[in-house]
N, C-alpha and C positions, 0 to 999 in steps of 0.2 A: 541409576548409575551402578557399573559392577565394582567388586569389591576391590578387586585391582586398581579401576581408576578411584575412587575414594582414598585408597592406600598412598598411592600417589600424590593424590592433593596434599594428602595428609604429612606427606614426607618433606610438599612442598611446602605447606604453610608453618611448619613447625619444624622448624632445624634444630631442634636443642634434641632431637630423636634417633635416635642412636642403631635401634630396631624394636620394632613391633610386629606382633602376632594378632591377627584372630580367631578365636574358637568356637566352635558352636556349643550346644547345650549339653551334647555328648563329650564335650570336651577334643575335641578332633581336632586338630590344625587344618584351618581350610583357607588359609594366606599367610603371606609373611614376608615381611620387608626387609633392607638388607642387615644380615648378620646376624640375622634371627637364629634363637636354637631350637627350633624345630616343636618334635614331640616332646623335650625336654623341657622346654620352655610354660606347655601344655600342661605337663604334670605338675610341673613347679606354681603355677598360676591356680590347677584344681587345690593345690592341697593349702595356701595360702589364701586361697578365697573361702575354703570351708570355715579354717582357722577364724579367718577375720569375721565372718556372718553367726561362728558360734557366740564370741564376743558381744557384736554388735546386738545379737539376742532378735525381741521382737520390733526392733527399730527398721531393722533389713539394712540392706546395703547397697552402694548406689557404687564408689570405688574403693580402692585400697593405693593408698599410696606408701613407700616404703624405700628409706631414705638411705642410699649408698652409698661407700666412698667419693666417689666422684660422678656422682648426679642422682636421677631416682629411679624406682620400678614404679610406673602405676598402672594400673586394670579399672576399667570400668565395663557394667553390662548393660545394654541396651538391646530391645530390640533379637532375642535371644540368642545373645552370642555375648564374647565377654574379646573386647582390646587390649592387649598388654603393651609396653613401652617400656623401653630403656632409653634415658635420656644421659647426655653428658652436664656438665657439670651446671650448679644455679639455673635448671629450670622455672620459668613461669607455670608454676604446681596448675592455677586455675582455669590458664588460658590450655595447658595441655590435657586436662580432665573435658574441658570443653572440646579439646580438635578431636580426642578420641570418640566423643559419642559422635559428634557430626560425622563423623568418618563410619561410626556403626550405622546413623540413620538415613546417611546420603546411600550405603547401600543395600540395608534392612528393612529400610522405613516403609516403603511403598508395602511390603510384602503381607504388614497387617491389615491393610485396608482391604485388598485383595480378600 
């Protein structure tokens, strides 16, 4: 599946999503759904997942969720790339931690088999 339509599924399965990004390992915007901020989004995501993996120590890190006025930011990495999400308000924290990997693995997944 390309990232585009995974994106899409993803928009469609989970409405509490406000906008999402993905990036790859270099940290590069390589999709983005609506109202996404772009390369800002990008940096905001690298310097926030450093933060959170320095924390986390040798546990490592799987997401970061990050609680907003009015809904959440979460990122998860899978698959070598990292999804970000703004949701609006009382998200389902677990169920949207899971659309985002399925959304990295519907369109990353295949690429390690390879």
């Amino acid at each position: 599946m390309k990232l585009d339509e995974a994106i899409r599924d993803l928009l469609d399965v989970s409405t509490d999503i406000v906008s999402v990004a993905v990036v790859d390992a270099s940290g590069a915007v390589v999709a983005a759904g609506p109202a996404a901020a772009g390369e800002r989004a990008s940096e905001a995501l690298g310097l926030l997942w450093e933060a959170a993996s320095r924390h986390a120590g040798d546990a490592g890190l799987e997401h970061v969720v990050v609680p907003l006025a009015d809904g959440v930011l979460a990122a998860v990495e899978a698959h070598g790339h990292r999804a970000v999400a703004v949701t609006g308000p009382r998200p389902a924290v677990a169920l949207l931690l899971f659309d985002l990997r399925t959304c990295l693995s519907d369109a990353f997944g295949g690429e390690e088999a390879a």
